[in-house]
C-alpha positions in Angstrom: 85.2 -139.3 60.3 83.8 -137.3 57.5 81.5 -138.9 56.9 80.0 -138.4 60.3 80.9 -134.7 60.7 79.3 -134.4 57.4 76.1 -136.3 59.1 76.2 -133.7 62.1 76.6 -130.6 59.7 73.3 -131.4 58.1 71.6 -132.7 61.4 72.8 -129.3 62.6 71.1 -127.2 59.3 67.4 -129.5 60.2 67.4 -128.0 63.7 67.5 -124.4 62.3 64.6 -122.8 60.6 64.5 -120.7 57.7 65.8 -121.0 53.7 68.9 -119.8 54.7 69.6 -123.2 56.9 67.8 -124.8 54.7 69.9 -124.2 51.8 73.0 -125.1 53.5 71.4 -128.1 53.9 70.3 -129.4 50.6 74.3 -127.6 49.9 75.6 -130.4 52.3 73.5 -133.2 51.5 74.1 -132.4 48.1 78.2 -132.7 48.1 77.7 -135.8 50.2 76.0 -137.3 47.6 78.0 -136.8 44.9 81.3 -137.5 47.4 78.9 -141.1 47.9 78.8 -141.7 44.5 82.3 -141.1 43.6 82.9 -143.5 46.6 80.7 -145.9 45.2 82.9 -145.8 41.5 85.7 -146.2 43.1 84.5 -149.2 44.8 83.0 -150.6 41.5 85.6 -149.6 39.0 89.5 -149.4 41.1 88.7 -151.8 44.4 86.1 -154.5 42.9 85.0 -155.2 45.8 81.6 -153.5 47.3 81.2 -153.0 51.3 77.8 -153.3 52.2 78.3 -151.0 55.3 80.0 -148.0 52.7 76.8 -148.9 50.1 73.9 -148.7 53.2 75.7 -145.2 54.2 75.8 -144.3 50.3 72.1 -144.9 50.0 71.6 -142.9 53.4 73.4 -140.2 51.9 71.4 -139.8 48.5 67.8 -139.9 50.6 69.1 -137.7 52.7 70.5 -135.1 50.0 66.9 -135.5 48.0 64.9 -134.8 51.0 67.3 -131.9 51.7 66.7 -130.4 48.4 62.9 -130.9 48.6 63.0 -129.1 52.2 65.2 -126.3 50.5 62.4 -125.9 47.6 59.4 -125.8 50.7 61.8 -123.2 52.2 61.6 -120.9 49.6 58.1 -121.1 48.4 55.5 -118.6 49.1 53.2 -119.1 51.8 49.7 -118.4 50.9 47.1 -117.5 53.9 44.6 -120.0 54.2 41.1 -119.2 52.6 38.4 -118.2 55.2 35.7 -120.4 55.1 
């Protein structure tokens, strides 16, 4: 269930506009990343034993936190008026 409230919260900060949702965003994304990783050692290192379903959502979760960040970083840049031809 966290994992798909966590889902929500970040489909929630793509719908909004701005750097402000934006950050929150790449914030989420980011924390579900690292939460998917530490999964992932736990898996690896205390179970020994991998579920494909936990690693597809794992992967999911690192793309999604990457293209968070670079959203986050297109937020906050400058716009720059086009140059008149």
């Amino acid at each position: 269930m966290i994992g798909l409230f966590g889902y929500l919260a970040v489909g929630a900060t793509a719908l909004r506009r701005g750097p402000a949702a934006a950050a929150l965003g790449a914030a989420l994304a980011g924390a579900a990343g690292l939460f998917a990783g530490y999964l992932l050692v736990l898996q690896l290192a205390v179970i020994e034993a991998v579920c494909v379903w936990c690693v597809t959502s794992d992967a999911i979760a690192a793309l999604l936190a990457v293209a968070a960040f670079w959203s986050a970083t297109l937020a906050e840049a400058p716009r720059t008026p086009a140059a008149a031809a």
